[in-house]
N, C-alpha and C positions, 0 to 999 in steps of 0.2 A: 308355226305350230298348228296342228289340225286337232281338232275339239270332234269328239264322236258320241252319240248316244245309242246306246243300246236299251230295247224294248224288245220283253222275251215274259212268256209264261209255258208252263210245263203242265202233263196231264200224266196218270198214269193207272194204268187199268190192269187188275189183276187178274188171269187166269187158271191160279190156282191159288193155295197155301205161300207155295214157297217160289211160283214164279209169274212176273208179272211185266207187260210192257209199256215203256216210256214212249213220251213225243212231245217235243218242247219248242214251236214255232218260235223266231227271234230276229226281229226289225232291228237294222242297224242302219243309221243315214249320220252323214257327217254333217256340223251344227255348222263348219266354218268351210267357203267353198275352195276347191285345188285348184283351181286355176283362177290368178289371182290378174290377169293382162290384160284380159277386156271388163267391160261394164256387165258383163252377164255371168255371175259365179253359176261355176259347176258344182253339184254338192250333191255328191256318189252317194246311192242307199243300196240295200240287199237286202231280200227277206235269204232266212235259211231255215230246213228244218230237223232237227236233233233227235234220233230214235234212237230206244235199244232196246235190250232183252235185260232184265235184273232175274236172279236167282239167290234167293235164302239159303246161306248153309244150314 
């Protein structure tokens, strides 16, 4: 079984009334490492980052 943590926070800044844009960076590293064969665990991370466009009806 592989154990993962995610660490993320979000921003969002309006340019008008009714529309406004996101962006939400988010760190993901595995807690438990994949390769389990030798003495030196692999333990994969990623940053990634999460944009959009939001619009109010």
């Amino acid at each position: 079984m592989i154990y993962i943590s995610v660490l993320g926070m979000g921003a969002q800044y309006a340019i008008s009334s009714k529309i406004s844009v996101n962006l939400a960076p988010t760190f993901k590293y595995s807690l438990t490492p994949v390769n389990t064969s030798n003495s030196l665990g692999y333990h994969p991370y990623s940053l990634s980052w999460f944009t959009g466009v939001s619009y109010k009806l």
